[in-house]
C-alpha positions as CSV (number, residue, x, y, z in Angstrom):
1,X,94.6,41.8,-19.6
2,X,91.2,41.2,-17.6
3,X,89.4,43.3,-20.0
4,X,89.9,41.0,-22.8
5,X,87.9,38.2,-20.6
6,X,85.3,40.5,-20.1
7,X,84.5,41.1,-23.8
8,X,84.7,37.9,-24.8
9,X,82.1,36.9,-22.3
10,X,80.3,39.9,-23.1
11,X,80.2,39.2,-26.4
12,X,79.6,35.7,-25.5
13,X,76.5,36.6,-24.2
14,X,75.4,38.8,-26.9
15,X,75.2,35.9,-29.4
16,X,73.4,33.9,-27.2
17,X,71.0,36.2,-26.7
18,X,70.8,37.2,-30.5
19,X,70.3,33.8,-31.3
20,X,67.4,32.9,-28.9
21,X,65.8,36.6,-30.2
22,X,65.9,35.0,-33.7
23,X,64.8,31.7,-32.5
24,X,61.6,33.0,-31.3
25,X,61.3,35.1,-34.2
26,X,61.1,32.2,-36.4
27,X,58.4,30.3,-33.8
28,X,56.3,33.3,-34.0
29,X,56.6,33.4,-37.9
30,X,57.8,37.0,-37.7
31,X,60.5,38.7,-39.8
32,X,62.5,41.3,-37.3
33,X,65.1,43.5,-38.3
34,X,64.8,46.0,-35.7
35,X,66.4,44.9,-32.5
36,X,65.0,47.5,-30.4
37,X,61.3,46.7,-31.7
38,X,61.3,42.9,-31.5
39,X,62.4,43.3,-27.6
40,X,59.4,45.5,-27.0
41,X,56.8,43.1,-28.7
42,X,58.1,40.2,-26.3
């Protein structure tokens, strides 16, 4: 049953992370669509 805690936190997580990446996105003025890029830029 634990697992299922785990992947909603992990999950949980994910989104808040995905939504401060697009946050600064939108500060910077600058379109991302590749994940893996917009982390190195930061």
């Amino acid at each position: 049953m634990y697992i299922y805690i785990y992947i909603y936190i992990y999950i949980y997580i994910y989104m808040e992370n995905m939504q401060k990446i697009m946050r600064k996105n939108r500060h910077r003025g600058k379109d991302c669509l590749n994940l893996h890029e917009c982390n190195i830029n930061y």
